[in-house]
C-alpha positions in Angstrom: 116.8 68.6 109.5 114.4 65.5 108.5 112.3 66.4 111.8 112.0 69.6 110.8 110.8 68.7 107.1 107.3 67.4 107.9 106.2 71.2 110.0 107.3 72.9 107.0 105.5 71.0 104.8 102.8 71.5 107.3 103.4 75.0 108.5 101.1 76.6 104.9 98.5 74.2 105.5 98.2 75.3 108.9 98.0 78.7 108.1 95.3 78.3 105.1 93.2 76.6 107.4 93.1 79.4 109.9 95.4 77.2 112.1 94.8 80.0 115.2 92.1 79.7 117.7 88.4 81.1 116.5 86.6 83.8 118.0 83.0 81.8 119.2 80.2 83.8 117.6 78.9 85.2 120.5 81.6 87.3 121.6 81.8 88.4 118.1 78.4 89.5 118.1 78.8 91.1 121.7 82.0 93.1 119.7 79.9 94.2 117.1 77.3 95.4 119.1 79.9 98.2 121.2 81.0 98.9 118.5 78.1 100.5 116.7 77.9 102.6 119.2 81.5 103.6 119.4 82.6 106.8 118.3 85.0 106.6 115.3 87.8 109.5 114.9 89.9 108.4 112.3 90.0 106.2 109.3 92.2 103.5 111.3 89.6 103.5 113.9 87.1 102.7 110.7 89.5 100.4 109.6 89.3 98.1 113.0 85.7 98.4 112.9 85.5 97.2 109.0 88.0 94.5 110.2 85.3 93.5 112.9 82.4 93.3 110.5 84.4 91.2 108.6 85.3 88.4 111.0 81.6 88.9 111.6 80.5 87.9 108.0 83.4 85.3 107.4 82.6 83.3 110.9 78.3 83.0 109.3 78.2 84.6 113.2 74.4 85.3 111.8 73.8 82.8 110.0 70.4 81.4 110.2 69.7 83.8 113.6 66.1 84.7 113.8 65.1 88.6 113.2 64.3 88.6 116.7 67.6 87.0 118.2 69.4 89.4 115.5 67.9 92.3 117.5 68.8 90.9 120.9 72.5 90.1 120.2 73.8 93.6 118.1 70.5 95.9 118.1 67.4 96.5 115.9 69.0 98.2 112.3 67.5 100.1 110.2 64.9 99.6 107.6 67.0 98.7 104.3 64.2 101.2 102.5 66.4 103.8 103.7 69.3 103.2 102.3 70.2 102.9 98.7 72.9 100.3 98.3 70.5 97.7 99.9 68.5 98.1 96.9 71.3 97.9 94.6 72.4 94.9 95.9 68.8 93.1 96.2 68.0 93.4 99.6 64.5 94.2 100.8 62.9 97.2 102.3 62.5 95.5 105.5 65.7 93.9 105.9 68.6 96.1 108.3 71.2 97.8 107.7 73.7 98.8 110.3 76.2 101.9 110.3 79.2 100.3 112.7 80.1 103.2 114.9 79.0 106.5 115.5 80.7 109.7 114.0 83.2 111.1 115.8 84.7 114.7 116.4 86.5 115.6 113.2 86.5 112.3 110.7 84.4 112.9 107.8 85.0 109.6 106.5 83.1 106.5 106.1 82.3 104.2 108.6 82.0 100.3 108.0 78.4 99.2 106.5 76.5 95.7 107.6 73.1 94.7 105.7 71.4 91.8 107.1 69.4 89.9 104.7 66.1 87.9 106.0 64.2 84.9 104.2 60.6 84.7 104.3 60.9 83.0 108.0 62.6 85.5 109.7 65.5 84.0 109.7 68.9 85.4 108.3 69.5 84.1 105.1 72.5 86.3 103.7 74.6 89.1 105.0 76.8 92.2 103.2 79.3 94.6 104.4 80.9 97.5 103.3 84.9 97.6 104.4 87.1 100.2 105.0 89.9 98.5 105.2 
């Protein structure tokens, strides 16, 4: 019993912390990228997608990327002018947002939502999604 004390003291902190292994940026990115252009059929196919973007925004996996190596590693988005919630939130007409996943035979629903913020340098200075999930 006392050795098993100090892991369950432990065990929460572990857990908080995000005690499992991390998915390296990259291979996030490379995710995200397939699946923008993945067809999505169903809301729980939306919902995995939002669950993507998500580990996307909480890992900062663009975070400081320039425009350019935003476009090599998940595509060029579109121009935030087209889209009202980027000005609603205060992005700028020339920042991107991205639709994650294509529209698929019979789901009417909404698919996750990725703005990409830039600062005067190019590079990316904040990032907003819109979950599903």
């Amino acid at each position: 019993m006392r050795i098993l004390l100090p892991f369950a003291l432990a065990l929460p902190l572990l857990v908080a912390c995000g005690g499992g292994p991390q998915v390296p940026p990259d291979q996030l990115l490379a995710e995200l990228a397939r699946a923008r252009e993945t067809p999505v059929s169903s809301g729980e196919e939306s919902a995995t997608h939002s669950r993507l973007v998500q580990d996307v925004v909480d890992a900062d996996a663009l975070q400081d990327l320039r425009r350019f190596e935003v476009e090599e590693k998940i595509g060029r988005g579109e121009p935030c002018s087209r889209h009202p919630r980027c000005g609603q939130l205060g992005f700028q007409a020339d920042d991107w947002f991205y639709p994650i996943g294509a529209m698929g035979e019979g789901y009417g629903g909404p698919v996750p939502l990725l703005i990409v913020g830039f600062d005067r340098h190019g590079a990316v200075d904040r990032v907003w999604n819109l979950r599903t999930h």
